[in-house]
MMTF fields as JSON, N, C-alpha, C and O atoms, coordinates in Angstrom:
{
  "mmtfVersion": "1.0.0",
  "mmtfProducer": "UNKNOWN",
  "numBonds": 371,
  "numAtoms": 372,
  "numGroups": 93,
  "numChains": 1,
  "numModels": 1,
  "chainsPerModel": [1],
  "groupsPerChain": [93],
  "chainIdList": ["A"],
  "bondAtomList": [4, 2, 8, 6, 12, 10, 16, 14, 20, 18, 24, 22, 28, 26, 32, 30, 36, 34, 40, 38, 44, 42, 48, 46, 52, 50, 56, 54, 60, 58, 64, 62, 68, 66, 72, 70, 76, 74, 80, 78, 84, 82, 88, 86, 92, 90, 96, 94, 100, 98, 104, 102, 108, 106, 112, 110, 116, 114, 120, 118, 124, 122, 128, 126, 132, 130, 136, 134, 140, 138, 144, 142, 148, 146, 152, 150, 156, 154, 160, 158, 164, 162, 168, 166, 172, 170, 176, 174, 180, 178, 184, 182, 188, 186, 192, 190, 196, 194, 200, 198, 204, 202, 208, 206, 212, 210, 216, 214, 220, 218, 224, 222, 228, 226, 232, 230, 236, 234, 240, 238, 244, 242, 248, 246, 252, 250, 256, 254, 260, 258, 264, 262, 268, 266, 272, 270, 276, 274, 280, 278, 284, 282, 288, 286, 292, 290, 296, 294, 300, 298, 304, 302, 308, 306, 312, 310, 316, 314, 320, 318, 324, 322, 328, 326, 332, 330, 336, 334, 340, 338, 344, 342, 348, 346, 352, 350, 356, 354, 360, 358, 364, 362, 368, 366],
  "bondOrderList": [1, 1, 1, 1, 1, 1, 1, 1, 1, 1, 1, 1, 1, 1, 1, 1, 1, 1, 1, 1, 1, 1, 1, 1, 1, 1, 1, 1, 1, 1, 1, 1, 1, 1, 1, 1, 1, 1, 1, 1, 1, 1, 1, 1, 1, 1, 1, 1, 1, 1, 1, 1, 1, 1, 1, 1, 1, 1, 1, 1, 1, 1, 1, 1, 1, 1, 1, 1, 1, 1, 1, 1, 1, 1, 1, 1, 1, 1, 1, 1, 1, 1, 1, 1, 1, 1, 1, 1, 1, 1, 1, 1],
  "groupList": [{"groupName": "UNK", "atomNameList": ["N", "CA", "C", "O"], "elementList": ["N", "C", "C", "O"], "formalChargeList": [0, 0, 0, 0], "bondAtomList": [1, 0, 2, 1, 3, 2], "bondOrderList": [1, 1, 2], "singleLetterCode": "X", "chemCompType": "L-PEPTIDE LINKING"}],
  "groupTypeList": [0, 0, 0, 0, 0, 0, 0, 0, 0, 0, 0, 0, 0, 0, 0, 0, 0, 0, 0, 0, 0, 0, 0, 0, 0, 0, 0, 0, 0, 0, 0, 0, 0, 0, 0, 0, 0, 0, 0, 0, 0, 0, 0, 0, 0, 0, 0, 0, 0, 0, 0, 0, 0, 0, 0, 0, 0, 0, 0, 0, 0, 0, 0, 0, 0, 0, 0, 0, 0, 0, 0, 0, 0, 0, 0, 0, 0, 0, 0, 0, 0, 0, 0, 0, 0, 0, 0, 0, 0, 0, 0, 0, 0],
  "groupIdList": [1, 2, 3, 4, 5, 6, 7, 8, 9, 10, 11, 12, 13, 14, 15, 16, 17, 18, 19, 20, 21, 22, 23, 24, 25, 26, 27, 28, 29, 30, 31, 32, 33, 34, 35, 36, 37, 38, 39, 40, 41, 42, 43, 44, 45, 46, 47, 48, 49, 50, 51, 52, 53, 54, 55, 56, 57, 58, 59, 60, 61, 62, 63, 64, 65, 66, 67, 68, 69, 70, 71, 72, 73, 74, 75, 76, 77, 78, 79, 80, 81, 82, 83, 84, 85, 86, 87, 88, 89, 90, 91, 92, 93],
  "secStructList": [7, 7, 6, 6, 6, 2, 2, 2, 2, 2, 2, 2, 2, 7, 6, 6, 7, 7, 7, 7, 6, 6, 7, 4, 4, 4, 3, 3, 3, 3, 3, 3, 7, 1, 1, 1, 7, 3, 3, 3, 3, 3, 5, 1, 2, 2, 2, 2, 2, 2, 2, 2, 6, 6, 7, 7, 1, 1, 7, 7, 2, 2, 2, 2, 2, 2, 2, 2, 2, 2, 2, 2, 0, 0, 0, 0, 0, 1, 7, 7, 7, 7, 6, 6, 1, 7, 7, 7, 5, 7, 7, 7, 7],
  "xCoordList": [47.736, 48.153, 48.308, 48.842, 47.725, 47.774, 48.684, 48.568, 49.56, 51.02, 50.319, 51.256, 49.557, 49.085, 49.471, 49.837, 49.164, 49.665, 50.708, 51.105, 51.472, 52.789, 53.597, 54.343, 53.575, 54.041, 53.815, 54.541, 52.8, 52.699, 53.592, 54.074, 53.476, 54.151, 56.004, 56.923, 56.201, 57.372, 58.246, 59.359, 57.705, 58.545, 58.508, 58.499, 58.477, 58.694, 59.495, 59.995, 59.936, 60.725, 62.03, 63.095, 61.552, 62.632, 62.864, 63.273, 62.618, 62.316, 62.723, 62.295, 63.721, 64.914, 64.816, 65.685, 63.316, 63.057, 62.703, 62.44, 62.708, 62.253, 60.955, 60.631, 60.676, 59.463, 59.735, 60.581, 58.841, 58.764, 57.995, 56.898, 58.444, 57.056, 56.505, 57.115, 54.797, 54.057, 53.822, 52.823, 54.238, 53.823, 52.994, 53.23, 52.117, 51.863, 51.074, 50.591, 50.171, 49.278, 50.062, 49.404, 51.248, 52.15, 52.624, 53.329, 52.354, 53.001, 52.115, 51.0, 52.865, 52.512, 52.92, 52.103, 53.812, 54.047, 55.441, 56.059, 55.882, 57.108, 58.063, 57.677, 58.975, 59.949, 60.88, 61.311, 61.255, 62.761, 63.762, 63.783, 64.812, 66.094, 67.01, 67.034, 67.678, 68.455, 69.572, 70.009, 70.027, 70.948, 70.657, 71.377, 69.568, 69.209, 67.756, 67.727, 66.507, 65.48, 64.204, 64.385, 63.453, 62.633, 62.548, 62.746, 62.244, 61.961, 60.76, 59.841, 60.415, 59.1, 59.207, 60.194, 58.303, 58.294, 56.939, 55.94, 57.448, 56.717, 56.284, 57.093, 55.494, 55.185, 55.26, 54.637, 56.744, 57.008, 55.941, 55.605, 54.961, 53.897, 53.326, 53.054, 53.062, 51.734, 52.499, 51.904, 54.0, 54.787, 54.813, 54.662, 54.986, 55.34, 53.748, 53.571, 52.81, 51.38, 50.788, 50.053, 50.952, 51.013, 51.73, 51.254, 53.66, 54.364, 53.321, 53.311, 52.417, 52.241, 50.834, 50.625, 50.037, 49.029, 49.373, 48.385, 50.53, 50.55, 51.225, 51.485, 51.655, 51.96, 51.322, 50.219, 51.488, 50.419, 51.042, 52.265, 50.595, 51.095, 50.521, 49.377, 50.825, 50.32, 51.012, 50.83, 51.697, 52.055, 51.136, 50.475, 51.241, 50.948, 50.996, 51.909, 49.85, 50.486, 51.491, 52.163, 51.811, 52.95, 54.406, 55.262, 54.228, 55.61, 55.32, 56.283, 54.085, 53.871, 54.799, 55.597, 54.167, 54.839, 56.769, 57.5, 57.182, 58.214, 59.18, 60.219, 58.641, 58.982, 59.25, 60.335, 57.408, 57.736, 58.606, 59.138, 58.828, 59.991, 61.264, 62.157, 61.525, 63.374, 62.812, 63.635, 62.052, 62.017, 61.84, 62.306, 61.268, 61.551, 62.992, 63.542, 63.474, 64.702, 66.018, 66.679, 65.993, 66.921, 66.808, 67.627, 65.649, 64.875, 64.868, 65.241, 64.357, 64.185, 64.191, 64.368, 63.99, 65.501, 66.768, 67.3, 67.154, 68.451, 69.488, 70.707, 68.382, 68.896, 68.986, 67.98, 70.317, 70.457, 70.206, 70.972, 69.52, 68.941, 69.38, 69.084, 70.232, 70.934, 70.578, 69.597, 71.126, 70.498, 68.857, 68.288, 68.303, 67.174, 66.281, 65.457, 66.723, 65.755, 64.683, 64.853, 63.548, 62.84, 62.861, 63.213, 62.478, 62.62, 61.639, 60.94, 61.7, 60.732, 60.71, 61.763, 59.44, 59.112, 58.641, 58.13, 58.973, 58.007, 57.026, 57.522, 55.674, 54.988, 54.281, 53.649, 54.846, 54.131, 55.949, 57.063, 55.47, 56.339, 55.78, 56.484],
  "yCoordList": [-87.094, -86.833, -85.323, -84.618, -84.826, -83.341, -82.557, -82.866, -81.558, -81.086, -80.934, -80.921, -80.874, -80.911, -81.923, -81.639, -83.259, -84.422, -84.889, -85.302, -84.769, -84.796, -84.137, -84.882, -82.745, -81.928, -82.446, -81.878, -83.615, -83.89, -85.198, -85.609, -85.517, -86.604, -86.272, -86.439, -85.914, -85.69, -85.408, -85.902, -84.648, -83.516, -84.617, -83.902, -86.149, -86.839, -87.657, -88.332, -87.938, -88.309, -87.997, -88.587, -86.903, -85.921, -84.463, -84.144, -83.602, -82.41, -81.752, -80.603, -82.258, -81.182, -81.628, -81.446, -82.418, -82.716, -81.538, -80.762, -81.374, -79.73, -80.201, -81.294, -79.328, -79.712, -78.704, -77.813, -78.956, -77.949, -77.431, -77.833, -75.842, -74.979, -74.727, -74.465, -74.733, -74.842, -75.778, -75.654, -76.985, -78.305, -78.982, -80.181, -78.816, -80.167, -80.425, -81.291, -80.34, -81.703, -82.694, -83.454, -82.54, -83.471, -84.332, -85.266, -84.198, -84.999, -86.186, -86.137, -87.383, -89.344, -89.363, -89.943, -88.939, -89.601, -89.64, -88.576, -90.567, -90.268, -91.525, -92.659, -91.17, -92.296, -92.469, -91.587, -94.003, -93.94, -94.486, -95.613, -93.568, -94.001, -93.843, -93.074, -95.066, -95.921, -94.836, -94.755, -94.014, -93.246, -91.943, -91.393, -91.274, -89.982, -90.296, -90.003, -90.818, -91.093, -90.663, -90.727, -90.407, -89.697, -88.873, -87.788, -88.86, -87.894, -87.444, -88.19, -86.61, -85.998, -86.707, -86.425, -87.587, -87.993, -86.949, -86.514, -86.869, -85.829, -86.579, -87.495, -86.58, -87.426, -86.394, -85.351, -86.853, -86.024, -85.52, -84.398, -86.731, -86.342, -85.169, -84.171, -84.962, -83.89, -82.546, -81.468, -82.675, -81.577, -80.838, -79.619, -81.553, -81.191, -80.419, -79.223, -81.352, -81.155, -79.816, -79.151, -79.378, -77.639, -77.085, -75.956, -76.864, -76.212, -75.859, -74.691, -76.906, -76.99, -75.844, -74.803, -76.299, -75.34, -74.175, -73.581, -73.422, -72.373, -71.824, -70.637, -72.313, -71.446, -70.77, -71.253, -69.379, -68.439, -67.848, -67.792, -67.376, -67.299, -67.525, -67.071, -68.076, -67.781, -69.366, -69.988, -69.835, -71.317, -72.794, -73.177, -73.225, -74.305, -75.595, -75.666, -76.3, -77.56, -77.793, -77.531, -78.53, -79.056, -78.201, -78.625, -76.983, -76.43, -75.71, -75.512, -75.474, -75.779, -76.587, -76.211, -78.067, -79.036, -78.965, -79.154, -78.64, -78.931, -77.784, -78.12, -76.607, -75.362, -75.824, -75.815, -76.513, -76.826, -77.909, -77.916, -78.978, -80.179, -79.823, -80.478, -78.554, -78.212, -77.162, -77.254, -76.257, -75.853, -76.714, -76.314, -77.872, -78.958, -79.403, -79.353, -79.887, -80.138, -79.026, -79.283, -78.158, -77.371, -76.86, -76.917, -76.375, -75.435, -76.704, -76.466, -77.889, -78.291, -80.113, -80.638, -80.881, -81.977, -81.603, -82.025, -80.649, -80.202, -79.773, -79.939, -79.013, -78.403, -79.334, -79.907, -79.471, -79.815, -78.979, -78.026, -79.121, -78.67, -78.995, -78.294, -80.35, -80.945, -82.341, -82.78, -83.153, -84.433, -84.794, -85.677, -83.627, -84.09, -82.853, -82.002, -83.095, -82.644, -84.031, -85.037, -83.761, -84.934, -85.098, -84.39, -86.102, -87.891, -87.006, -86.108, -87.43, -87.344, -88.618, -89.142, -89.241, -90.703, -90.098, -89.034, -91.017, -91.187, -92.113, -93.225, -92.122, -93.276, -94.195, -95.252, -92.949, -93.266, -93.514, -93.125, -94.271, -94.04, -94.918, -94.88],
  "zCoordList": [47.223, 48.594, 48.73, 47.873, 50.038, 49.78, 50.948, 52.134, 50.512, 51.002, 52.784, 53.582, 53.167, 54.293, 55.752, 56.892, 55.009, 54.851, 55.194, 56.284, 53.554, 53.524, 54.59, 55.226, 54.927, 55.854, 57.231, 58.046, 57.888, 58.943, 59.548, 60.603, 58.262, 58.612, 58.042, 58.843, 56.928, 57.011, 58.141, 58.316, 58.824, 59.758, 60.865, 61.868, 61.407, 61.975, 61.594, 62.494, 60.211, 59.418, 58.774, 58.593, 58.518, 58.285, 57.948, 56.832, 58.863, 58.986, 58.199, 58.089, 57.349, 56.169, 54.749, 53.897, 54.524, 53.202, 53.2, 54.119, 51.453, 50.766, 49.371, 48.905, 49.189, 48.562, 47.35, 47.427, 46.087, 45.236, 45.116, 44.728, 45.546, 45.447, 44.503, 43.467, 44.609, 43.678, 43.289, 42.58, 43.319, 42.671, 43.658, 43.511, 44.617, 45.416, 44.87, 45.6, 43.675, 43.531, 42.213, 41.504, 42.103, 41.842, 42.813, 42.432, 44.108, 45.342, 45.016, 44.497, 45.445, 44.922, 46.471, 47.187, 46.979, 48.406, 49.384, 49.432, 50.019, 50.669, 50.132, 49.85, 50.091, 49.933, 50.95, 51.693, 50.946, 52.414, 51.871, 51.376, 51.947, 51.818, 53.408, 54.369, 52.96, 54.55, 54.876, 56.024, 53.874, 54.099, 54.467, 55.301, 53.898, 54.847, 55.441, 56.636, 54.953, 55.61, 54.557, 53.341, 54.887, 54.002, 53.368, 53.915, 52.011, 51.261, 50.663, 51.002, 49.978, 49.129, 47.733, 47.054, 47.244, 45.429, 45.015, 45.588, 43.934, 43.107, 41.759, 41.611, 40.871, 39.448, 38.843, 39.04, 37.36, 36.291, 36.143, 36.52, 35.271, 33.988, 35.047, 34.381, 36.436, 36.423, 36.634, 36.632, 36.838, 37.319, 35.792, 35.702, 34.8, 33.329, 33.12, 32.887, 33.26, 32.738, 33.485, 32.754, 34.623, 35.28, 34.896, 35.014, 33.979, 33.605, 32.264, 31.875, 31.537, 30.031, 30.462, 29.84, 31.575, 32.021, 32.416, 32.848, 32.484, 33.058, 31.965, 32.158, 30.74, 29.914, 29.506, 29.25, 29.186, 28.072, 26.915, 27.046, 25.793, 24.346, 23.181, 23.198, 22.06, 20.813, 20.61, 19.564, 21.57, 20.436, 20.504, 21.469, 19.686, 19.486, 21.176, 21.998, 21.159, 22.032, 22.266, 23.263, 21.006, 20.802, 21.548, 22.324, 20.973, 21.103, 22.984, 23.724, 23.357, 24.531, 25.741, 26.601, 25.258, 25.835, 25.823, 26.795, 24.411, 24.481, 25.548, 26.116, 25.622, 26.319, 27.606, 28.187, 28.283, 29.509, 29.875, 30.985, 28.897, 29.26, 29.154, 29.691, 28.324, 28.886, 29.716, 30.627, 30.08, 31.743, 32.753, 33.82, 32.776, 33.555, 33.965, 35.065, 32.665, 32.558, 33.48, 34.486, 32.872, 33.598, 35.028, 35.945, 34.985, 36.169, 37.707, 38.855, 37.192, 38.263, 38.403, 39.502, 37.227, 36.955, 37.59, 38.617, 36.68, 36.619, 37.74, 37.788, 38.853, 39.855, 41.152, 41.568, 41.818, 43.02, 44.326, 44.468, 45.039, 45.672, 47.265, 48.232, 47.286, 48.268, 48.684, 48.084, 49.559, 49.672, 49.524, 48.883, 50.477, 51.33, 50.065, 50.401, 48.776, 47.599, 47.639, 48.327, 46.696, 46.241, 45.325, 44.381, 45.384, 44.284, 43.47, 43.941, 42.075, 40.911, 40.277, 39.911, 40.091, 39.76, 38.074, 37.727, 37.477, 35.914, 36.043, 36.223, 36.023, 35.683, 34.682, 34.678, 33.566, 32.257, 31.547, 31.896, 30.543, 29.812, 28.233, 27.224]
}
């Protein structure tokens, strides 16, 4: 789904969802909750899998990946952002 999209229709829904910049081709879609209305879902695996692509350096995959999953973690798991933040779905597990 492309932030284009998302942005057209959100803003009839709920104008004060927030999005994460830089991530939209992590966007899966909208979600509704009864208590504020719509929100933005985002999918871990591809939000993680652009943190792991945009690293540059000398390390390994491995230690790659693990870099970008506690910058995930803190940076933007971690951070409240306010109600009308978005949902992050896992689909793999």
């Amino acid at each position: 789904m492309n932030r284009q999209v998302v942005e057209e229709l959100i803003v009839e829904l709920n104008p004060d969802a927030l999005f994460i910049d830089g991530f939209d081709e992590a966007i899966i879609g909208i979600a509704e909750r009864s208590d504020i209305g719509a929100l933005i879902v985002y999918d871990e695996d591809k939000i993680i899998s652009k943190l792991v692509d945009e690293m540059s350096g000398d390390e390994s995959d491995d230690e790659k990946y693990e870099m970008a999953i506690e910058y995930y973690e803190f940076n933007i798991k971690g951070s409240w952002v306010g109600e009308n933040g978005p949902l992050i779905v896992r689909t793999k597990f």
